[in-house]
N, C-alpha and C positions, 0 to 999 in steps of 0.2 A: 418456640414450637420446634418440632422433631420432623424432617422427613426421612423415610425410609424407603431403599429401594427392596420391592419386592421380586424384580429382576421383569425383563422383556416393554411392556408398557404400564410397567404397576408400580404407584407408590402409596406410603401411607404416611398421608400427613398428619398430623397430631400437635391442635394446637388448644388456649382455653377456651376460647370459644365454639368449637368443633372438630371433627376429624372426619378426613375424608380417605378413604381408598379410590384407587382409579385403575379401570380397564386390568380386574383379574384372570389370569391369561390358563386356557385345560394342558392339556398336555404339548410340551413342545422342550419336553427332552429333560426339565427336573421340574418339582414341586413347586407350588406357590405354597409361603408360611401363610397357614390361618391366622386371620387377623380379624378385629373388629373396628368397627366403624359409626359414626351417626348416618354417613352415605357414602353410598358407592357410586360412581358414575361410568355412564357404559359409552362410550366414543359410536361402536356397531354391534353388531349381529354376529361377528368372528370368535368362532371357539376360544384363540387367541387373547380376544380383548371381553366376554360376554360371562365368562365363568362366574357368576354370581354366587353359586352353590359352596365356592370355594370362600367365602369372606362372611362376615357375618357384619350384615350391616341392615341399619335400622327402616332405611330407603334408598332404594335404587333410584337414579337419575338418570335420566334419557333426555330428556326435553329442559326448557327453563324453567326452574320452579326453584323454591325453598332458597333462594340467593344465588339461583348457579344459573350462569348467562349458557343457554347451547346455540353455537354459531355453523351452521349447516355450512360441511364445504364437502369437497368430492373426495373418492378414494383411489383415485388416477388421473390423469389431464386428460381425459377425457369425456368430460361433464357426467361421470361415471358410469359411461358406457362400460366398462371393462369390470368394475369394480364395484359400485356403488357409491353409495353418499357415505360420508363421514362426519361424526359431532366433535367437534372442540367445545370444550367448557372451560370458562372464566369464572373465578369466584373468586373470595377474602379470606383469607383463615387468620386472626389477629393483626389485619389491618395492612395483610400483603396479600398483592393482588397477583393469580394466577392464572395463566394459560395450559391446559395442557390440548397438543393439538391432536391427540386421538390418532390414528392413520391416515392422517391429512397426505392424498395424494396429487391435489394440484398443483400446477404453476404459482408461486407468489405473484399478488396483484398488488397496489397499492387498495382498492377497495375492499379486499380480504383485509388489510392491514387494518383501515380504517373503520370496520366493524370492529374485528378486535382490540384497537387501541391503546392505552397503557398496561401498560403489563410489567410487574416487578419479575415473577419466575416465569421464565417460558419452561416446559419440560417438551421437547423434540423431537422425529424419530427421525434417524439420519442413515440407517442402512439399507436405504433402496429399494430394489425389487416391487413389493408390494405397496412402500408409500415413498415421498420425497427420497431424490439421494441426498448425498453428504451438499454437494454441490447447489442446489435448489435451497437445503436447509441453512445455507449460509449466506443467503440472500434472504430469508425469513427472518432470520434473528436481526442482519443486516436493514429490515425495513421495521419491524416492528421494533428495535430497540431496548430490550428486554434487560435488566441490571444484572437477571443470576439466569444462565442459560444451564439447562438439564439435557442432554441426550437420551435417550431411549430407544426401543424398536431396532434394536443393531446384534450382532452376532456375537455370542459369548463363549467361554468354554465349553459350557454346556448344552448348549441350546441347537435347538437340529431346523432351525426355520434357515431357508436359504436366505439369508441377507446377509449385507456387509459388515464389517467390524464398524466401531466407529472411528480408528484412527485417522482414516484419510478427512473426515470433518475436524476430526482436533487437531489436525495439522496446519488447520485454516484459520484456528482459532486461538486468540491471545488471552490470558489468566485463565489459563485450563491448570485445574489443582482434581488431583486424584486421590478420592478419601474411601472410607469402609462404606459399609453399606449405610450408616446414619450419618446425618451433620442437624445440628442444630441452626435454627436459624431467626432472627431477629428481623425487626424492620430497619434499623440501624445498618444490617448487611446491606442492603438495599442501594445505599449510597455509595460514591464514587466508583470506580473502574468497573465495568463487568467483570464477571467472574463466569467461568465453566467447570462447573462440576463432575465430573465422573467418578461414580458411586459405585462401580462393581468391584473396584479392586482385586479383578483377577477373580474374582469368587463364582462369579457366573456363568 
């Protein structure tokens, strides 16, 4: 399979048995590439992450359905008083299993873990502000255990949302490989040493 960073909280995975988009982000300082999809999945309600208009996909996902676990968590530590709720979705794309945590802004619990469970790819968001920072995301990866860790939601060249870069989390973090905006990926990757990703390559 294929994933691709579509920049901010957006990838498009691409594998034989499906393809997913996730959380197509409106204006926040450049374009999302049109893409298509079998589904799209929406984490919230944030311009940011909700841009559906911008993807062409065959069903939107909000809830559990069609193979995709949604795990209700908050969008600040504060049972989302400030913020609201947020959706994480779990699913399989050829037999690897995915987290992406959406604008997850609570504290790591071990019972947030224990819902979510094994997890081959976590994709992350680590530049603060609005959801977890670097510091809290490294105690997520840290409890959940995750083989191929993805960053997201962090400040880029382009990008005009006040949040963090992600260095200060990849500074914390060991097999950090820095590739273009695709890598392919196997279930075979899956094994030994974690791995961290970062996909923008400067481009973002």
């Amino acid at each position: 399979m294929k994933i691709k960073y579509l920049g901010h909280s957006s990838f498009l995975i691409t594998g034989k048995d499906k393809s997913v988009v996730t959380d197509p982000f409106g204006d926040i300082g450049y374009e999302i590439e049109r893409v298509s999809a079998d589904f799209c999945t929406v984490s919230h309600g944030h311009f940011d992450h909700n841009a559906v208009e911008k993807v062409n996909a065959r069903k939107i996902i909000t809830s559990s359905s069609d193979g995709f676990l949604a795990i209700e968590t908050y969008h600040d530590p504060y049972l989302g008083a400030k913020r609201g709720k947020n959706t994480a979705f779990k699913f399989s794309v050829d037999g690897v299993t995915f987290c992406h945590l959406g604008d997850v802004g609570e504290y790591f619990s071990d019972s947030l873990a224990e819902e979510i469970g094994e997890v081959d790819v976590l994709f992350i968001p680590v530049g603060g502000n609005y959801t977890i920072n670097y510091a809290e995301a490294v105690r997520y990866v840290e409890g959940i255990k995750p083989k191929i860790v993805i960053p997201m939601h962090y400040k880029t060249s382009k990008s005009n949302i006040d949040i963090d870069s992600a260095e200060p989390f990849l500074k914390r973090m060991a097999g950090v490989e820095r590739t273009g905006r695709e890598i392919a990926l196997s279930l075979s990757d899956t094994e030994g040493p974690r791995t961290v990703y970062v996909m923008d390559n400067g481009e973002l």
